[in-house]
TORVOVEX-719148 format. One record per residue (C-alpha): residue in one letter; x, y, z. Coordinates in Angstrom, 1 decimal. Layout:
BEGIN
[A, [X, Y, Z]];
...
END
This chain:
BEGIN
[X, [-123.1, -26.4, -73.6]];
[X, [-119.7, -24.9, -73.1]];
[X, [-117.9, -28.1, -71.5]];
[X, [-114.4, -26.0, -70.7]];
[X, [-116.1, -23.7, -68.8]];
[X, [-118.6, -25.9, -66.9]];
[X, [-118.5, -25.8, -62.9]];
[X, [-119.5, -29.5, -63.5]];
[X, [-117.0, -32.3, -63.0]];
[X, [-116.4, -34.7, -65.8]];
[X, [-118.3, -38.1, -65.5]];
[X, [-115.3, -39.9, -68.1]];
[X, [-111.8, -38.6, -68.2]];
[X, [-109.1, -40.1, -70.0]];
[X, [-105.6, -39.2, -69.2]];
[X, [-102.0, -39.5, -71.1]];
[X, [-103.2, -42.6, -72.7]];
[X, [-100.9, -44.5, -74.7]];
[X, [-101.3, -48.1, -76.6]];
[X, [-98.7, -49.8, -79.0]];
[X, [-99.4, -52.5, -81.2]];
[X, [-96.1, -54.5, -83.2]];
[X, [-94.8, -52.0, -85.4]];
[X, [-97.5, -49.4, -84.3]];
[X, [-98.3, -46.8, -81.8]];
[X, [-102.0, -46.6, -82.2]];
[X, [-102.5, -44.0, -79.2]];
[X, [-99.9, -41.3, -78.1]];
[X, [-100.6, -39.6, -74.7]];
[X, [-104.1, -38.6, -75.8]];
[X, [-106.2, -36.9, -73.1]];
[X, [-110.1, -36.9, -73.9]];
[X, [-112.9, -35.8, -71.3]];
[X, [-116.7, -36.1, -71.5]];
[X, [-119.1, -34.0, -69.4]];
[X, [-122.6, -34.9, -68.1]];
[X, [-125.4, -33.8, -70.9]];
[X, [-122.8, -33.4, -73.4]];
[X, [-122.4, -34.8, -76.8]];
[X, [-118.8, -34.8, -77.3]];
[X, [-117.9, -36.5, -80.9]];
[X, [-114.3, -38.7, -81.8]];
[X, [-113.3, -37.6, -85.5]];
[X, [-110.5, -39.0, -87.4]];
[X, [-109.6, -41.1, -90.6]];
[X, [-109.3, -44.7, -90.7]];
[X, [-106.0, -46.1, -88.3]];
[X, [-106.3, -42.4, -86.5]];
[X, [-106.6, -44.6, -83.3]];
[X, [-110.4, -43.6, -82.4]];
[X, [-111.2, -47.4, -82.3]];
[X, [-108.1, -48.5, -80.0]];
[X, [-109.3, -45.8, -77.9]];
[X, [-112.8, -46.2, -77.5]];
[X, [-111.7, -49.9, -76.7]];
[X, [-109.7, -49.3, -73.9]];
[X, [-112.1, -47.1, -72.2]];
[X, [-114.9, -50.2, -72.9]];
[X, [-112.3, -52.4, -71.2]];
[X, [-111.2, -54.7, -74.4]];
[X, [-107.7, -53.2, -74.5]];
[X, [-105.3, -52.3, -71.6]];
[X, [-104.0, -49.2, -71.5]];
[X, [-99.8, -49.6, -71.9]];
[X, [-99.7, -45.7, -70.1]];
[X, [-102.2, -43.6, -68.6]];
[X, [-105.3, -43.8, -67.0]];
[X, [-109.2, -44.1, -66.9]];
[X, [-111.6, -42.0, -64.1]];
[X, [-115.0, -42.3, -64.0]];
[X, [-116.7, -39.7, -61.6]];
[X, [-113.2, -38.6, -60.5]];
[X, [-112.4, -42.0, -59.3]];
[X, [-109.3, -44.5, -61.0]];
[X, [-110.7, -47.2, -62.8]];
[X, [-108.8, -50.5, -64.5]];
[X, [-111.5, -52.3, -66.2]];
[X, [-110.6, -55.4, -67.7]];
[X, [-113.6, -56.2, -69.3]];
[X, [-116.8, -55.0, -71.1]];
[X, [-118.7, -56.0, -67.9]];
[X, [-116.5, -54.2, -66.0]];
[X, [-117.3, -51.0, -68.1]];
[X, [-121.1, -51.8, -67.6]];
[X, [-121.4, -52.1, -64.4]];
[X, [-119.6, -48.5, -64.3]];
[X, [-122.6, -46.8, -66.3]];
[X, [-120.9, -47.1, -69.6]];
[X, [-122.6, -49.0, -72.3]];
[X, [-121.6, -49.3, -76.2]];
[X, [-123.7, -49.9, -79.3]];
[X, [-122.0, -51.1, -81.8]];
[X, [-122.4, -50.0, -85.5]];
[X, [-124.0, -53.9, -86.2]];
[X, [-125.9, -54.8, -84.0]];
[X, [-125.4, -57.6, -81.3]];
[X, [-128.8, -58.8, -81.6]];
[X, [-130.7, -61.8, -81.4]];
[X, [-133.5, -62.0, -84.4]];
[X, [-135.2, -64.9, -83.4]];
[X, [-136.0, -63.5, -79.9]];
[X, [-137.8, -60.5, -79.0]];
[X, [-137.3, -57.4, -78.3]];
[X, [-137.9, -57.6, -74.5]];
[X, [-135.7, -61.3, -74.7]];
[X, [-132.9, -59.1, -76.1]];
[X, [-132.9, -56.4, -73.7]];
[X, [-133.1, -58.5, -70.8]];
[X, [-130.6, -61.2, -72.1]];
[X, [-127.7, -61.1, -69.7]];
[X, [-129.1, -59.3, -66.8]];
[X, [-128.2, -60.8, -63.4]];
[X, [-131.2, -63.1, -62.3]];
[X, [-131.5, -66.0, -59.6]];
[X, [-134.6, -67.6, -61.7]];
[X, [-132.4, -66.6, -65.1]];
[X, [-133.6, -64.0, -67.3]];
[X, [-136.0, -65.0, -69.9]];
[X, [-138.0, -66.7, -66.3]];
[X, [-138.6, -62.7, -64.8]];
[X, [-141.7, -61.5, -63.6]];
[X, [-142.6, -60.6, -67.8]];
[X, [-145.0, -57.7, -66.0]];
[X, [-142.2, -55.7, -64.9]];
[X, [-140.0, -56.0, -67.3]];
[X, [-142.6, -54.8, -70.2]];
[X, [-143.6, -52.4, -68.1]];
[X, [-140.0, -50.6, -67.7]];
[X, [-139.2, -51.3, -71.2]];
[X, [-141.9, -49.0, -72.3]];
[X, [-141.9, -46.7, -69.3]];
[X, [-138.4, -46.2, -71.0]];
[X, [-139.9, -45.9, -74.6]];
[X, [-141.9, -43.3, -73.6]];
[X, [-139.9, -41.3, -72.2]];
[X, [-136.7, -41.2, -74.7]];
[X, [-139.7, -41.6, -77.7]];
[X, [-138.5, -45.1, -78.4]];
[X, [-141.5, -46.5, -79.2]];
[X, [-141.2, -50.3, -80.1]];
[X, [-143.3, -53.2, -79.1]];
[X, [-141.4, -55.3, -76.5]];
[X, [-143.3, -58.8, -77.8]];
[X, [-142.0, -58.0, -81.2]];
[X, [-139.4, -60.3, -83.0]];
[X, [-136.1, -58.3, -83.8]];
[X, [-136.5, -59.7, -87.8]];
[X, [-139.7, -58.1, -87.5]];
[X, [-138.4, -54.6, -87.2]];
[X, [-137.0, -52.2, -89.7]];
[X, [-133.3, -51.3, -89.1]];
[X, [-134.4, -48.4, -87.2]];
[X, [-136.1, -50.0, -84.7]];
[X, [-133.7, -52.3, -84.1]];
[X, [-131.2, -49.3, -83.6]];
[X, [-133.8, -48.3, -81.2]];
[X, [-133.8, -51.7, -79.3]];
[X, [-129.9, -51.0, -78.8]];
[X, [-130.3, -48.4, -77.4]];
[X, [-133.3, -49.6, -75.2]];
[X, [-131.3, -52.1, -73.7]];
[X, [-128.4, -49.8, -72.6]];
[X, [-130.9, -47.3, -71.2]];
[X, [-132.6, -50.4, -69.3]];
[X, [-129.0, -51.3, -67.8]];
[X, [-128.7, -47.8, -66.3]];
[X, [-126.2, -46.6, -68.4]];
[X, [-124.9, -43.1, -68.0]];
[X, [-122.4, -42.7, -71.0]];
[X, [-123.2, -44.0, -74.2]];
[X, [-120.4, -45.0, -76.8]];
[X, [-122.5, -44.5, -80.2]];
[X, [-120.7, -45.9, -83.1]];
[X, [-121.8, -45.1, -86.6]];
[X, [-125.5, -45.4, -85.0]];
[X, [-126.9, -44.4, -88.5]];
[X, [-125.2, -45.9, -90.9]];
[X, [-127.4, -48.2, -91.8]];
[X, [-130.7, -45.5, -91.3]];
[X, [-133.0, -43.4, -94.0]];
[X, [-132.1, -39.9, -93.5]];
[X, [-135.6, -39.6, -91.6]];
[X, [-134.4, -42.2, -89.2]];
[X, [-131.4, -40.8, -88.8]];
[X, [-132.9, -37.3, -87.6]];
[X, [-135.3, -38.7, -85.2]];
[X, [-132.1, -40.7, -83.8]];
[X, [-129.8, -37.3, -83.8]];
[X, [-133.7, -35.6, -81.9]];
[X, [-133.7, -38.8, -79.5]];
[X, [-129.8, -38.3, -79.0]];
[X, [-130.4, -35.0, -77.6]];
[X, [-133.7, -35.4, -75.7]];
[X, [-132.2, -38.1, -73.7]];
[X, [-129.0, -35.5, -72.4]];
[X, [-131.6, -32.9, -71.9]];
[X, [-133.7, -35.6, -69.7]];
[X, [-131.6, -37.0, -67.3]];
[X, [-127.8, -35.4, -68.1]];
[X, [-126.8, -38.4, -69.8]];
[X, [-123.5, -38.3, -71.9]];
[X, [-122.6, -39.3, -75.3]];
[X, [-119.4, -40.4, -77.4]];
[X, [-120.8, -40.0, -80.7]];
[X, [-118.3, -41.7, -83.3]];
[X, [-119.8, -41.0, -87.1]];
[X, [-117.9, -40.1, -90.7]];
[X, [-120.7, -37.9, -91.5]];
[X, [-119.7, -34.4, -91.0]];
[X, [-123.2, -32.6, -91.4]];
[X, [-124.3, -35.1, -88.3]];
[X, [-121.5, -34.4, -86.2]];
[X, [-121.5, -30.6, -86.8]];
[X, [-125.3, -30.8, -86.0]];
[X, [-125.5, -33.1, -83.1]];
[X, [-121.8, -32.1, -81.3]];
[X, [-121.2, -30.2, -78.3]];
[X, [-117.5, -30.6, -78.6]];
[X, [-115.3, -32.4, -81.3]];
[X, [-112.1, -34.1, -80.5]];
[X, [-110.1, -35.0, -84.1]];
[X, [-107.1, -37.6, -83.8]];
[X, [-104.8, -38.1, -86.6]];
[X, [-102.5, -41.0, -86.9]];
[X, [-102.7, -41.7, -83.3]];
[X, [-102.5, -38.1, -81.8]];
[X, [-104.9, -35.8, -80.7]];
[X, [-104.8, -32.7, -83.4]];
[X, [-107.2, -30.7, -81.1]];
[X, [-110.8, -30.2, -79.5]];
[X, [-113.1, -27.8, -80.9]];
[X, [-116.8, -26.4, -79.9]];
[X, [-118.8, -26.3, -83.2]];
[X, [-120.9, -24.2, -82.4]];
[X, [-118.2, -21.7, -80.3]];
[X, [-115.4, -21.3, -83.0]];
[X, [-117.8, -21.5, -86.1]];
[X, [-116.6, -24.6, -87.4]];
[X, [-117.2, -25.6, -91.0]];
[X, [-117.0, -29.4, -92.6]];
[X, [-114.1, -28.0, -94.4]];
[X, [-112.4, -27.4, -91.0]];
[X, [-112.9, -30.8, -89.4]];
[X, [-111.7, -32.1, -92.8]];
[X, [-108.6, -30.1, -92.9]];
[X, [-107.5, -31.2, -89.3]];
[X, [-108.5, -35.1, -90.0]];
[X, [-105.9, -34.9, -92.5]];
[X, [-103.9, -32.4, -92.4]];
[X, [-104.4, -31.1, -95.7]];
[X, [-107.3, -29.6, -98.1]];
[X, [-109.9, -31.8, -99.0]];
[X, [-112.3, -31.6, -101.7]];
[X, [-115.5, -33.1, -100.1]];
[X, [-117.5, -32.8, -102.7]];
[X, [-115.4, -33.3, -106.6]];
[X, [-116.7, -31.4, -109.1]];
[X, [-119.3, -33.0, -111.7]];
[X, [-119.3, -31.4, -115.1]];
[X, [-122.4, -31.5, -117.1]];
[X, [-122.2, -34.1, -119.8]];
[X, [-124.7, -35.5, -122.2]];
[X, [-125.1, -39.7, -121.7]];
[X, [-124.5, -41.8, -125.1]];
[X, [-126.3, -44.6, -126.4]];
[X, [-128.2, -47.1, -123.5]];
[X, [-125.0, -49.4, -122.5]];
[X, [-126.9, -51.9, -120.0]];
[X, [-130.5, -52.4, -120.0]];
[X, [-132.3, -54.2, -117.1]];
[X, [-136.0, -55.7, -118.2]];
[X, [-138.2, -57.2, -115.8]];
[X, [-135.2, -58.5, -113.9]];
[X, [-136.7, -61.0, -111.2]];
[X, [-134.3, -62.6, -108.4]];
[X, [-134.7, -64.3, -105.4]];
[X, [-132.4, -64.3, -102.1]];
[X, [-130.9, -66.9, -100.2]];
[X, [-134.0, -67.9, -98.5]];
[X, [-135.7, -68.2, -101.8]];
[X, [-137.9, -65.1, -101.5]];
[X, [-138.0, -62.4, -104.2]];
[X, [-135.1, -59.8, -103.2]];
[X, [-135.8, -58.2, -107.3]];
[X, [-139.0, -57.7, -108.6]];
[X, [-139.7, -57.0, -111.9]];
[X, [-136.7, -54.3, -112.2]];
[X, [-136.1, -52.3, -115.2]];
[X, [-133.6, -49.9, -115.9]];
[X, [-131.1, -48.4, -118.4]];
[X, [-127.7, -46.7, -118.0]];
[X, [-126.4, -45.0, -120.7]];
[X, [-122.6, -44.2, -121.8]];
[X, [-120.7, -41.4, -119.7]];
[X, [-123.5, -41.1, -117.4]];
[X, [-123.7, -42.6, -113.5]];
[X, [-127.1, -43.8, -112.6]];
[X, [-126.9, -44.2, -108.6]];
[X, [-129.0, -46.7, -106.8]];
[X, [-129.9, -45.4, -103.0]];
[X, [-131.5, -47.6, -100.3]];
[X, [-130.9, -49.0, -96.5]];
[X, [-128.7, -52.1, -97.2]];
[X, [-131.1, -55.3, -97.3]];
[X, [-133.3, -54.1, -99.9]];
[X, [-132.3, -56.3, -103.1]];
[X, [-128.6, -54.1, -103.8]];
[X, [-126.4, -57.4, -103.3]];
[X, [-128.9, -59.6, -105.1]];
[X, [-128.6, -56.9, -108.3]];
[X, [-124.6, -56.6, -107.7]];
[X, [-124.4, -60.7, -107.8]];
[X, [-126.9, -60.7, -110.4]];
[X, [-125.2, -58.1, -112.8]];
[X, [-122.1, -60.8, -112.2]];
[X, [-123.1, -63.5, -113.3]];
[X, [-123.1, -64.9, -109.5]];
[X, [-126.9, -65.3, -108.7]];
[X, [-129.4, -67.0, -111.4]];
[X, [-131.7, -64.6, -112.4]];
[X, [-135.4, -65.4, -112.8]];
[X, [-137.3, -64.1, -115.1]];
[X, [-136.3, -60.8, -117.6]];
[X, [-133.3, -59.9, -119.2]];
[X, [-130.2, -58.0, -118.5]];
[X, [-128.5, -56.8, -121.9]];
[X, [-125.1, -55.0, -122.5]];
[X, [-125.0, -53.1, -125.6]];
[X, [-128.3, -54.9, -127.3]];
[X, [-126.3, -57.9, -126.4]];
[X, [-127.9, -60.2, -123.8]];
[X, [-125.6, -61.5, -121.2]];
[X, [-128.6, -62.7, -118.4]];
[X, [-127.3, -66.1, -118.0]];
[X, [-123.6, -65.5, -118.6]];
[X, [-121.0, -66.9, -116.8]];
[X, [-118.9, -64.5, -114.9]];
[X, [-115.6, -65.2, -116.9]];
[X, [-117.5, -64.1, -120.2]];
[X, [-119.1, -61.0, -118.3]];
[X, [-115.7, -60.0, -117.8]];
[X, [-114.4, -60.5, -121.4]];
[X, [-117.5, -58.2, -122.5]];
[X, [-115.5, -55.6, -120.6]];
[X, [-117.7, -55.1, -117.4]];
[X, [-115.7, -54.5, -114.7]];
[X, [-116.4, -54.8, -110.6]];
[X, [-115.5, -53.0, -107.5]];
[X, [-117.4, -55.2, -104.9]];
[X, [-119.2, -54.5, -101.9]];
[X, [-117.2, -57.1, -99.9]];
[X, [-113.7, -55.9, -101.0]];
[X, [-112.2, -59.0, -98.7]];
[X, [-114.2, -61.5, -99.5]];
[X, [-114.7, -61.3, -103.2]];
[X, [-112.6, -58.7, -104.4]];
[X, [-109.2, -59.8, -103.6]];
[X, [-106.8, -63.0, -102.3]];
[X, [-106.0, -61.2, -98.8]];
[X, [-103.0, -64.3, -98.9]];
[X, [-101.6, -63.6, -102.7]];
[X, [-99.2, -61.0, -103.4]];
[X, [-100.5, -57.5, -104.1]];
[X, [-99.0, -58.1, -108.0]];
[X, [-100.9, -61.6, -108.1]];
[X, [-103.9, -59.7, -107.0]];
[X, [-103.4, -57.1, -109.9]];
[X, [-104.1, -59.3, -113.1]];
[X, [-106.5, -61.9, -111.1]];
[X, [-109.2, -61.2, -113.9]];
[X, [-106.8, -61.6, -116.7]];
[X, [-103.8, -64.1, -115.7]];
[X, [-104.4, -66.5, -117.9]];
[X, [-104.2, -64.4, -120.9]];
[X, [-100.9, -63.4, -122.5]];
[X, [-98.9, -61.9, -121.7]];
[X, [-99.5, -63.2, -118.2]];
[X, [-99.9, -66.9, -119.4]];
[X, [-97.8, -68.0, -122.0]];
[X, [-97.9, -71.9, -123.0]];
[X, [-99.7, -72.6, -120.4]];
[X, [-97.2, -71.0, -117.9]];
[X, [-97.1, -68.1, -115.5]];
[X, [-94.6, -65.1, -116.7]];
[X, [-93.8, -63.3, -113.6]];
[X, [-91.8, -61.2, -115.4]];
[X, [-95.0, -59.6, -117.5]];
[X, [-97.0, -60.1, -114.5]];
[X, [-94.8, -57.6, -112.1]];
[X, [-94.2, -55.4, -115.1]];
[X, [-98.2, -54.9, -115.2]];
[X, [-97.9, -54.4, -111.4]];
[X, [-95.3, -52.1, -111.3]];
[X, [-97.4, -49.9, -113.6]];
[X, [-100.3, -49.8, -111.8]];
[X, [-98.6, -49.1, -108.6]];
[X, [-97.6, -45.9, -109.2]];
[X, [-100.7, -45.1, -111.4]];
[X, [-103.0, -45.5, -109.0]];
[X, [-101.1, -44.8, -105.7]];
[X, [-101.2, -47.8, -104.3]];
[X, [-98.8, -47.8, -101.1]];
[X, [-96.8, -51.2, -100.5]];
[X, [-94.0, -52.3, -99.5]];
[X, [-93.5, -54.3, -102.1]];
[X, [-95.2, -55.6, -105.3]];
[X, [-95.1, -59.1, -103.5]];
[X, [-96.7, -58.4, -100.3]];
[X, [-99.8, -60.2, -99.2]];
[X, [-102.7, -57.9, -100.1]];
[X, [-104.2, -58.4, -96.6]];
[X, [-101.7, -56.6, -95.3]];
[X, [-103.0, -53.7, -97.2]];
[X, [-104.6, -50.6, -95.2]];
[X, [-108.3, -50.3, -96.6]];
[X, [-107.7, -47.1, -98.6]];
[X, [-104.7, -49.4, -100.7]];
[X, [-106.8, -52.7, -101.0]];
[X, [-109.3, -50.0, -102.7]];
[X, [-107.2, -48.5, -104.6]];
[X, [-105.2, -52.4, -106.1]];
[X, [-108.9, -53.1, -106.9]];
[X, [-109.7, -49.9, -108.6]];
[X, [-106.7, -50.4, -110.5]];
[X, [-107.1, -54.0, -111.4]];
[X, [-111.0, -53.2, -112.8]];
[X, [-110.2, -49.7, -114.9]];
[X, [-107.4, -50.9, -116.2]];
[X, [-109.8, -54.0, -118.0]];
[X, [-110.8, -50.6, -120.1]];
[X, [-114.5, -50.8, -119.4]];
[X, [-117.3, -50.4, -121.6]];
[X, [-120.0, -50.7, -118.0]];
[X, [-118.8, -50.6, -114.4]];
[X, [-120.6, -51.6, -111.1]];
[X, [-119.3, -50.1, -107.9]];
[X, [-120.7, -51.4, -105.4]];
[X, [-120.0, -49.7, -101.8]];
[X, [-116.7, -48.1, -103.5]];
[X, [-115.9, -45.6, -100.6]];
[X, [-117.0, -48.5, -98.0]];
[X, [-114.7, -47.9, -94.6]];
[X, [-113.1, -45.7, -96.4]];
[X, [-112.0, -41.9, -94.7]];
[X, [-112.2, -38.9, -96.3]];
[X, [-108.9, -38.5, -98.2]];
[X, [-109.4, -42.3, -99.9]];
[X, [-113.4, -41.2, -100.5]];
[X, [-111.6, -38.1, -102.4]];
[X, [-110.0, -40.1, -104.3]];
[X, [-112.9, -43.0, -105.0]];
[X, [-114.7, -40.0, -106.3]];
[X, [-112.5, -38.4, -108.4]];
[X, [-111.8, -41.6, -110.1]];
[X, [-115.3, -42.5, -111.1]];
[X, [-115.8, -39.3, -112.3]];
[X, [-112.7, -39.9, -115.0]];
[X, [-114.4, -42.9, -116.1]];
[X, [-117.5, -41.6, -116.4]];
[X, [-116.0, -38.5, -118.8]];
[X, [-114.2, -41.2, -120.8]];
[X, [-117.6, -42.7, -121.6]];
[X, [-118.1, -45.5, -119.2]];
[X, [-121.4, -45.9, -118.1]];
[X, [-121.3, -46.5, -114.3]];
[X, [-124.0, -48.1, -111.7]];
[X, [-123.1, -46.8, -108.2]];
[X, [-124.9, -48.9, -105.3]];
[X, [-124.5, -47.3, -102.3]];
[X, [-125.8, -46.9, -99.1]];
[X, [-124.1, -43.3, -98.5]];
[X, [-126.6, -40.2, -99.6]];
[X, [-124.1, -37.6, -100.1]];
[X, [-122.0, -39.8, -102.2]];
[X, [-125.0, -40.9, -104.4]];
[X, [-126.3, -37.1, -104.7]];
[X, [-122.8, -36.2, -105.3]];
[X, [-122.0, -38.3, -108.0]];
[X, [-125.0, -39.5, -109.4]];
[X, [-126.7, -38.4, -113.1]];
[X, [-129.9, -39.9, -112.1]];
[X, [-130.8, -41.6, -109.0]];
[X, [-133.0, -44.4, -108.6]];
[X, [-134.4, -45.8, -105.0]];
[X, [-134.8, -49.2, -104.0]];
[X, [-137.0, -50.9, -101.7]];
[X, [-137.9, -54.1, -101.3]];
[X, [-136.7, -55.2, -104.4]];
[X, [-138.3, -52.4, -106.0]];
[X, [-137.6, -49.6, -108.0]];
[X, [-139.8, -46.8, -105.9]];
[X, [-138.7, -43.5, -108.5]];
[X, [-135.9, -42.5, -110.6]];
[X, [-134.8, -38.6, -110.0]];
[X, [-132.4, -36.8, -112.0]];
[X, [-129.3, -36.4, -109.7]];
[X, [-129.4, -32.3, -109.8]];
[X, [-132.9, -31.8, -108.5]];
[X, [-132.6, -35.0, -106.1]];
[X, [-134.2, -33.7, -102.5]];
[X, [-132.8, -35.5, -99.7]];
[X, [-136.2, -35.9, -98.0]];
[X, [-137.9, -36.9, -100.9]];
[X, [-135.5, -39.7, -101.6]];
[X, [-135.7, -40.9, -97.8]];
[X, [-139.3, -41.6, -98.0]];
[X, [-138.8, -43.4, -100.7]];
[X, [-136.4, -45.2, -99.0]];
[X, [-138.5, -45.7, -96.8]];
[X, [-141.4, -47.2, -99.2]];
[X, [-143.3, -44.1, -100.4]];
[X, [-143.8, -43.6, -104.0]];
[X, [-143.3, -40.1, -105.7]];
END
């Protein structure tokens, strides 16, 4: 649909909109409008201001200038509820979900009622829940539990319940993030047969250029709290390369170059590796696996499938059951974490904030946190700052880390830096084997770039490198060999160059090659 030239007027309009936080101006006078049975996506980096805005038009924030019409008319909302009861709805990238309730519970859970909710007439309300289904093919069972469902259905019940509270506009963030690539086309098919159904409209907010290129009527790209521009995809041509270059404002390589190299002797060997979760249920089962030097074995899957059970696992932070883990012949199962580390395997976690940095230490502090009590850091049982900002000030400026100062408190750190300080803290350890686990993690493009191209380094000096990740491209992009997990299992291992994207989603999904 060409939106500029439509006779139709727009059903959201946001005008001159400007919001300041302390020290930051997170919108300037950015105009954005959204048409009936339109897609229209928001496209920028991380701190481009696509949040702040998409949280003034839900009613969190207040608008310092500008203004909000819906249907031509002035709105203030000063809520979420206000938003609602407007026709706009938003699902979130995690879901606000109840799991112990079920999916008809959940969809009906805050609805206005004089006998309260969960006491309606249960008739009606299954019948419209899957009068709904049928229509926008979102077939779930309404007496299902949500910890019953896979991911995608619960993504489905989302989107259920703003459909059931009449919602006209939908605010889609990241909706397939956490999806198999077959679940993330039948979401991108659903997307479009619900505009072409009742003219319903879409702010589609996703990282994942081949999506939003696909799925886009028109793009709107912000950078650094302006609006760069609005383009029509399918109008002007538009490549990945293009919405890249106006995101930053500079070339980007999206995809670094991988040069053949032939893997060394096995460096870590995974035998039969058993280990349970939390709950005490098995998250591995019977795991084996070996990754050899210079080579990067990548392990794809939807998150929940056993990856942070094998990242704590290969730490030394979660006992493991039965089998063996070895590092060069050498076993290290039931090691301690501290000796893992002095057998030179490093760590870039999937929870950078909570277990990959002090946010409330100084960014230097944070630097030698695996090695401060070793000289030169420690010496007679003391603290040299002196060796500790020297170490610092190197790494700094290797690895680009943007600061203020040496002493800042980490969490003050945008997300691209805190990667980069823990990049720098781990391959500076000189690694013999290095997990990453979720490197690229909230991450944009320019700091993925850069992610990339530093793996890749390590892996030509000889490091051998698990990747788990929960992003396709980057695993087929950087990946020698790829193995999928599901339910604890290992379903296939593929080589990396002949790795099909739909034969690895249905393995993701549980089938076996």
């Amino acid at each position: 649909m060409n939106a500029q030239a439509s006779p139709l007027q727009p059903i959201v309009q946001l005008k001159g909109i400007v919001k300041h936080f302390p020290g930051v101006l997170a919108n300037n006078h950015i105009d954005f409008d959204l048409y009936p049975g339109e897609v229209h996506t928001l496209l920028g980096e991380n701190g481009a201001g696509k949040t702040t805005l998409m949280n003034i038009l839900y009613g969190l924030y207040q608008p310092d200038e500008g203004e909000i019409l819906v249907k031509g008319q002035r709105v203030h909302f000063t809520s979420a509820q206000d938003a609602i009861r407007h026709g706009l709805e938003m699902v979130h990238q995690h879901f606000q979900l109840v799991k112990t309730f079920t999916v008809a519970e959940n969809i009906i859970l805050g609805q206005p009622s004089s006998r309260g909710p969960l006491l309606e007439d249960k008739r009606k309300v299954y019948q419209k829940i899957r009068e709904i289904s049928q229509q926008y093919g979102l077939n779930v069972d309404p007496n299902a539990k949500i910890w019953q469902l896979s991911v995608g259905e619960q993504q489905r019940v989302e989107i259920l319940k703003a459909l059931y509270r009449g919602a006209e506009v939908l605010i889609l963030d990241e909706p397939t993030a956490v999806l198999t690539p077959q679940e993330a086309s039948e979401l991108l098919t659903i997307i479009k047969d619900l505009l072409v159904a009742q003219k319903r409209a879409i702010i589609f907010i996703s990282h994942k250029l081949n999506e939003v290129l696909a799925i886009s009527d028109r793009i709107t790209i912000l950078r650094d709290g302006h609006k760069v521009g609005t383009v029509q995809p399918k109008v002007d041509h538009t490549t990945k390369s293009d919405l890249a270059r106006l995101m930053v404002g500079r070339e980007v390589l999206l995809s670094v170059p991988r040069s053949p190299q032939a893997p060394g002797e096995v460096r870590l060997a995974l035998e039969e590796v058993w280990v349970r979760d939390d709950r005490g249920l098995p998250a591995l089962q019977g795991v084996n696996l070996e990754i050899r030097a210079g080579e990067i074995v990548g392990f794809a899957g939807v998150a929940g499938n056993g990856q942070r059970e094998l990242e704590e696992a290969l730490r030394g932070l979660r006992p493991v059951e039965k089998g063996r883990i070895l590092l060069d012949g050498q076993e290290i199962t039931h090691c301690p974490p501290a000796e893992i580390i002095k057998r030179q395997v490093s760590h870039i976690p999937s929870d950078r904030h909570g277990w990959g940095m002090l946010d409330d230490v100084s960014v230097a502090e944070n630097l030698v946190l695996e090695t401060f009590w070793q000289e030169p850091y420690t010496y007679r049982a003391l603290l040299s700052y002196k060796a500790i900002r020297a170490a610092a000030e190197r790494l700094i400026k290797q690895y680009d880390v943007r600061t203020p100062s040496m002493m800042s408190r980490a969490g003050l750190l945008s997300g691209g830096n805190a990667q980069k300080m823990v990049l720098a803290r781990e391959l500076s350890l000189n690694p013999r084997f290095l997990l990453a686990a979720q490197p690229t993690r909230g991450l944009d493009i320019s700091g993925i770039e850069y992610v990339h191209r530093a793996l890749l380094e390590e892996r030509r000096r000889g490091v051998a490198i698990l990747l788990i990740s929960t992003e396709l491209d980057e695993i087929f992009a950087l990946s020698d060999r790829v193995a999928v997990l599901y339910e604890g299992q290992i379903m296939g291992i593929v080589p990396g160059d002949t790795a099909h994207m739909k034969d690895v989603g249905l393995m993701m999904a549980g089938a076996r090659p």
